[in-house]
C-alpha positions in Angstrom: -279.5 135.2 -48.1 -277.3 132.4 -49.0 -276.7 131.7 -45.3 -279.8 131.1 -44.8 -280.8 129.4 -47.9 -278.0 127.0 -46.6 -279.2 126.8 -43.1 -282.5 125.8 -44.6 -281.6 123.0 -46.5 -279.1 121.7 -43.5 -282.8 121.8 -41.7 -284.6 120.0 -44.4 -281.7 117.1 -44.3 -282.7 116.4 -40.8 -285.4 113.2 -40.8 -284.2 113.1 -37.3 -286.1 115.3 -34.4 -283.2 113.8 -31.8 -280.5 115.0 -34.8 -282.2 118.1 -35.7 -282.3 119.6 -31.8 -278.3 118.7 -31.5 -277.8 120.6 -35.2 -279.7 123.6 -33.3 -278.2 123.4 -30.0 -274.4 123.8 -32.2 -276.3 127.0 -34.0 -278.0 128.8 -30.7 -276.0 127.5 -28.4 -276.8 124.8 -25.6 -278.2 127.7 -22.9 -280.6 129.6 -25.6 -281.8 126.3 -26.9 -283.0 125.0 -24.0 -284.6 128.1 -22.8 -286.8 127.7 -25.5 -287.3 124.4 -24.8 -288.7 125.4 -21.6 -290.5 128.7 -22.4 -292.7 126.3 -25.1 -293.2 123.6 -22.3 -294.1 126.2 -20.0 -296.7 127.6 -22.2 -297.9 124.5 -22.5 -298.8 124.1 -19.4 -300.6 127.3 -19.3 -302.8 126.2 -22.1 -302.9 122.1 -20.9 -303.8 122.8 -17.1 -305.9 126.1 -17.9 -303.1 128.3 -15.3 -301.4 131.0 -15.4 -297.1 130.7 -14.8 -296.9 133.8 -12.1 -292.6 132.9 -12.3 -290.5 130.0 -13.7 -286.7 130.1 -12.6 -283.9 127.9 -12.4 -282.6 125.5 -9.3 -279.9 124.1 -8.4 -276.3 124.0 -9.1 -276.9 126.6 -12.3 -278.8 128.8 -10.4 -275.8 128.6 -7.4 -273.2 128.5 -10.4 -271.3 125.6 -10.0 -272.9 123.2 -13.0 -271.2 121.4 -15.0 -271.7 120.8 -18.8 -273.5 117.8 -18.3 -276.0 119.3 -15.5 -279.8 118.6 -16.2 -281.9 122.3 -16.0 -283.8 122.1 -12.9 -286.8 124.6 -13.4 -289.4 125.8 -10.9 -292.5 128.0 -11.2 -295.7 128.9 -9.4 -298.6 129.3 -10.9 -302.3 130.5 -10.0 -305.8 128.4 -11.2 -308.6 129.6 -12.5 -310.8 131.6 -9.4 -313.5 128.0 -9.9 -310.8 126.2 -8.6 -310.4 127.5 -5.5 -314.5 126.6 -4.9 -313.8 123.2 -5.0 -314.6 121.6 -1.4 -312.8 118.6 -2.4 -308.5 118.7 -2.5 -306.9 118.8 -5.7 -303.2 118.6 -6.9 -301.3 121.4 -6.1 -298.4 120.7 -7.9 -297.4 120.4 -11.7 -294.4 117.8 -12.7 -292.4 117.1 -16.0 -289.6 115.3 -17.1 -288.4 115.5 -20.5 -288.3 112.7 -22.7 -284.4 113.1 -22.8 -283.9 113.9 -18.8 -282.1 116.9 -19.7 -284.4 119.4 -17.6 -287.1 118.7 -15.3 -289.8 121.0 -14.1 -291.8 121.7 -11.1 -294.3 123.5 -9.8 -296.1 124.7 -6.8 -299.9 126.0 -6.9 -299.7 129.5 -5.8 -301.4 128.9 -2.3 -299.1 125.9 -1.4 -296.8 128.5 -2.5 -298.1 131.4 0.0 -298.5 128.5 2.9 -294.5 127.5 2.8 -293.5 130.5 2.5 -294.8 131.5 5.7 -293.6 128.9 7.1 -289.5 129.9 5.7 -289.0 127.4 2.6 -285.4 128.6 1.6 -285.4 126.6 -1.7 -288.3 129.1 -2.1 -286.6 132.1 -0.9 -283.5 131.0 -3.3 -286.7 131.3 -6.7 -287.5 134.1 -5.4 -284.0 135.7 -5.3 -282.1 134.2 -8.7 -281.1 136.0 -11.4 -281.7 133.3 -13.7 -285.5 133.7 -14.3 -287.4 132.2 -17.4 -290.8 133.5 -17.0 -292.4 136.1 -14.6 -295.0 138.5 -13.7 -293.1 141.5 -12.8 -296.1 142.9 -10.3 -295.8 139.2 -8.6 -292.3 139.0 -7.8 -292.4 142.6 -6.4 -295.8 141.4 -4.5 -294.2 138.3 -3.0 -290.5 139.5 -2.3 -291.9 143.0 -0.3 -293.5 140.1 2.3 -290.9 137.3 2.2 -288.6 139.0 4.6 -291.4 139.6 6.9 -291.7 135.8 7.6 -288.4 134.6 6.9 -287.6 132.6 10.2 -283.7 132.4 10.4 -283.6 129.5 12.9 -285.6 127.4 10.8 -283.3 128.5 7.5 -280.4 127.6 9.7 -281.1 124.2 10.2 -282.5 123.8 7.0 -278.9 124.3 5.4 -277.0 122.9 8.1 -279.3 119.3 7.2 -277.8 119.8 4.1 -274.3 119.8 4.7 -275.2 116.9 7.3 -276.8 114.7 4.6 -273.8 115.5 2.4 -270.9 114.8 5.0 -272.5 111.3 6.4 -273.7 110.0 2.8 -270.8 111.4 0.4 -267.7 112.8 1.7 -266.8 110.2 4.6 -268.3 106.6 3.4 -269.1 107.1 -0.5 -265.8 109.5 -1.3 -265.8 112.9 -2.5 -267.0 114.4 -5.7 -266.7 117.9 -6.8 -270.4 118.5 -7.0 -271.3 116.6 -3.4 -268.4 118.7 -1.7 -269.9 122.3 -3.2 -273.3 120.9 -1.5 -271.9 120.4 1.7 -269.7 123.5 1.9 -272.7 125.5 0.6 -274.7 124.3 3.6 -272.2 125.2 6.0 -271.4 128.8 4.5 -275.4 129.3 4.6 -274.8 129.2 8.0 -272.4 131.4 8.7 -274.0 133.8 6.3 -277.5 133.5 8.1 -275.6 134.1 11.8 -274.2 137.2 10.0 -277.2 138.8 8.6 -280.0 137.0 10.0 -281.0 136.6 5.9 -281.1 134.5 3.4 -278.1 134.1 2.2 -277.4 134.9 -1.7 -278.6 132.4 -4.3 -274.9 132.8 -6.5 -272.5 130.8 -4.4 -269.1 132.9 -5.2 -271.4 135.6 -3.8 -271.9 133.8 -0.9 -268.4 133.0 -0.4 -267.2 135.9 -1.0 -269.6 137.4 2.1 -268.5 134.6 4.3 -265.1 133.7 3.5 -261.7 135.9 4.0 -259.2 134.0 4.1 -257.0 134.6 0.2 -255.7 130.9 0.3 -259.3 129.5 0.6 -260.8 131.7 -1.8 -258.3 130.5 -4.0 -258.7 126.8 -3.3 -262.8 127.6 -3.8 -262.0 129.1 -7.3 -260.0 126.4 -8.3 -263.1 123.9 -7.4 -265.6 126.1 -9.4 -263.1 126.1 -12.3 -262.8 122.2 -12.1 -266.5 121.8 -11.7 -267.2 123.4 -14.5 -265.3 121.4 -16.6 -266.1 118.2 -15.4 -268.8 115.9 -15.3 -270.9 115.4 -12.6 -270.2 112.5 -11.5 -266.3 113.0 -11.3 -264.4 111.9 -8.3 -261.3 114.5 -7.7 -259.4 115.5 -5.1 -260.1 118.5 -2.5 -257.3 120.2 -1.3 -256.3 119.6 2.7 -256.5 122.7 4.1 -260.2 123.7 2.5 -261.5 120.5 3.9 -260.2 121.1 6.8 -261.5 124.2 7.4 -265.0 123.2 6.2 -265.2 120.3 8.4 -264.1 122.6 11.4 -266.8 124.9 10.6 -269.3 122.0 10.3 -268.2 120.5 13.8 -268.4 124.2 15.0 -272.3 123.9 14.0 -273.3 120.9 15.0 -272.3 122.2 18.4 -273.9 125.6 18.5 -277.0 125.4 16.5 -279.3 124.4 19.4 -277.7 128.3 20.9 -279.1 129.8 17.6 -281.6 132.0 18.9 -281.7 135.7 17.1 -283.6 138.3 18.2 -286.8 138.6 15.5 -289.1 141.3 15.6 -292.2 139.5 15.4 -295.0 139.6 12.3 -298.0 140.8 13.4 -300.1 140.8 10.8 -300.5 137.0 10.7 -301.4 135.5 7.0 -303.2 138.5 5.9 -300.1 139.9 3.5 -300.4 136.6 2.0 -303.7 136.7 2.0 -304.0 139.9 0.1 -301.6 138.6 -2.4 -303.7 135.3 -3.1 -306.9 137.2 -3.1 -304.9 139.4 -6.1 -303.6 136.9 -8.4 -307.0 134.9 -8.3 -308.8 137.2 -9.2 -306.3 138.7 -11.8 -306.4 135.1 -13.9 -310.2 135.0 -14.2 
């Protein structure tokens, strides 16, 4: 009782909102703070736009595991309308953006058609909501729904250049002409593991990154040299310029000149989906009708 007669009146000190939220962030912690944060803007949402969040996960280098204590919260979510909205002849916004007032997260969302349309077409930053572990909101029927089909139109060609742009954007506009930050060389080495992850399984590779690495990677001198970077990273800021160790950039850029060689000869064998858009179709016809 006297703790939280105490705690009370620390509240009541507070004229402050911007003082208040950092007296709570110290008392629940930075992570459980601004889940709620973003479980009340969510529902906000729900009851501003008239939808309904089917899942809301986070992006990005906490979902991967490498933030750092000054990374923003990058969620994502897809949510469903109202069955009148999908009478409309004329197009309408399929997507729901926010920024906080502060920048600390951001939030995004896809309308769940847009949703069913990329994912037929392979979207891995979908496929990576789909697989987190680090989900805010969610319908547990959906994500069953949605991950039983992704793996029927999960295209590994098209994932395979889609992370091998990645560690191509990173290499020709960080690492050789602007130098090398932690958090840029984690996005280019990501990319390139992707790819050898995707040439062994022919899936998508897993959302954790030490996962990943550990899938990909065998070598006990470059798992060590990766650990030390995920330690580091997680202790510094963003922004922070520090040095990568020879022989792990050595063997990242030989696997990224590897790539650029033999990605045209990427060509799996894929047993073919025959059903065409009718799994997704089923699903969209569901969830309509389930938020009316």
């Amino acid at each position: 009782m006297i703790c939280l007669i105490r705690n009370l009146l620390i509240y009541l000190q507070f004229a402050n909102c911007k003082l208040l939220s950092r007296y709570l962030v110290d008392v629940l912690g930075k992570d459980t703070y601004m889940k709620k944060e973003i479980l009340d803007k969510l529902k906000e949402i729900e009851r501003e736009k008239g939808v309904r969040v089917l899942l809301a996960v986070e992006s990005g280098s906490r979902a991967w595991g490498f933030a750092s204590p000054d990374s923003d919260y990058d969620v994502r979510f897809i949510y469903v309308h109202q069955p009148e909205w999908y009478l409309s002849v004329a197009k309408q916004p399929d997507t729901i953006e926010y920024m906080s007032d502060d920048r600390i997260f951001d939030l995004s969302g896809w309308e769940l058609r847009k949703t069913l349309t990329l994912l037929s077409k392979t979207n891995p930053n979908l496929s990576d909501w789909l697989l987190t572990d680090l989900v805010y909101m969610y319908d547990p029927e959906f994500l069953q729904d949605i991950r039983r089909v992704q793996d029927m139109y999960y295209n590994p060609i098209h994932a395979m250049y889609h992370f091998f742009n990645i560690a191509k954007r990173h290499d020709e506009g960080y690492l050789h002409r602007n130098g090398c930050t932690l958090k840029k060389f984690l996005y280019f080495l990501r990319g390139i593991l992707a790819c050898e992850y995707i040439l062994k399984h022919r899936a998508h590779p897993p959302v954790n990154f030490r996962t990943m690495v550990n899938e990909t990677v065998s070598d006990p001198r470059l798992l060590e040299e990766i650990d030390d970077i995920l330690v580091k990273k997680s202790k510094s800021k963003e922004h922070d310029t520090q040095e990568v160790h020879a022989v792990l950039q050595k063997y990242a850029f030989s696997l990224y000149n590897y790539w650029e060689k033999e990605l045209t000869n990427f060509r799996p064998e894929k047993e073919l989906n025959n059903s065409g858009l009718k799994s997704l179709d089923e699903i969209m016809v569901k969830y309509v009708n389930m938020s009316s």
